[in-house]
C-alpha positions in Angstrom: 0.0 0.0 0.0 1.2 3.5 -0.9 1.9 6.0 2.0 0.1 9.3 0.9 1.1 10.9 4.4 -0.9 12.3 7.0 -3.8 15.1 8.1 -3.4 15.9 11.3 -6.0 18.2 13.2 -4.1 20.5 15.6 -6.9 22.3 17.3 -6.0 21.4 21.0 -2.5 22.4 20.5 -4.4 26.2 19.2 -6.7 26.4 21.8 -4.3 25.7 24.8 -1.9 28.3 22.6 -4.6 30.7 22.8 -6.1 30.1 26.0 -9.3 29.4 25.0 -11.3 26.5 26.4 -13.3 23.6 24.8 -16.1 24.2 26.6 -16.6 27.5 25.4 -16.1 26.9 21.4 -18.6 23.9 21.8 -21.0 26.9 23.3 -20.1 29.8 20.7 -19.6 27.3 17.5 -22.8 25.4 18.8 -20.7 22.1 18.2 -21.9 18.6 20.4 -18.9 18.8 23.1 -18.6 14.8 22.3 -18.5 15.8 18.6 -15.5 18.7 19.6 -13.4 16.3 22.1 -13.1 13.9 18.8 -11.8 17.0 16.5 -9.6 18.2 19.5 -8.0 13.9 19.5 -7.5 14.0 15.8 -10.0 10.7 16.8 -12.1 11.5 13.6 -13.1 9.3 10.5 -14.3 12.3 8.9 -13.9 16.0 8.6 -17.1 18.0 8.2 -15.9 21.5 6.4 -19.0 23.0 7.3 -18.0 22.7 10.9 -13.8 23.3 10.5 -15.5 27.0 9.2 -17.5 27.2 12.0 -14.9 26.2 14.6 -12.6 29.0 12.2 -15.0 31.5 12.3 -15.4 31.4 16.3 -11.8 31.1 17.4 -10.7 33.6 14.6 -8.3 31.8 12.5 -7.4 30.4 9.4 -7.6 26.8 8.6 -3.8 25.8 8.3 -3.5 27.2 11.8 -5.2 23.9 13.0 -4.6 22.0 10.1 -1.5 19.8 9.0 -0.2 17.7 6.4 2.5 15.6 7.2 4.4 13.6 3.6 5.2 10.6 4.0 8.2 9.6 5.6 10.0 7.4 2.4 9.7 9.2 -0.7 
């Protein structure tokens, strides 16, 4: 199988960076806090965009702030 790399969400890492708590983007983005604590794991099978702008919109940032690609390790 062909290693494509990785997407890794970084969202705890910016809210802890900008002291902002989970609890409180779950309120203002109107996100389930179950639905948030997966996002904030990277424990996701699937991104929902509509939400990534919502959670962008709320914490005021741009989606590469909590977003990452990582290549894969053997070109």
């Amino acid at each position: 199988m062909e290693d494509w790399g990785q997407v890794n969400l970084r969202l705890d890492e910016f809210l802890k960076s900008h002291n902002i708590s989970r609890s409180s983007l779950s309120r203002n983005a109107q996100i389930h806090y179950g639905q948030l604590l997966k996002y904030c794991r990277n424990d996701m099978q699937k991104v929902d965009l509509n939400l990534l702008a919502r959670i962008c919109k709320t914490i005021n940032c741009e989606i590469g702030d909590i977003i990452e690609y990582l290549p894969p390790k053997n070109n």
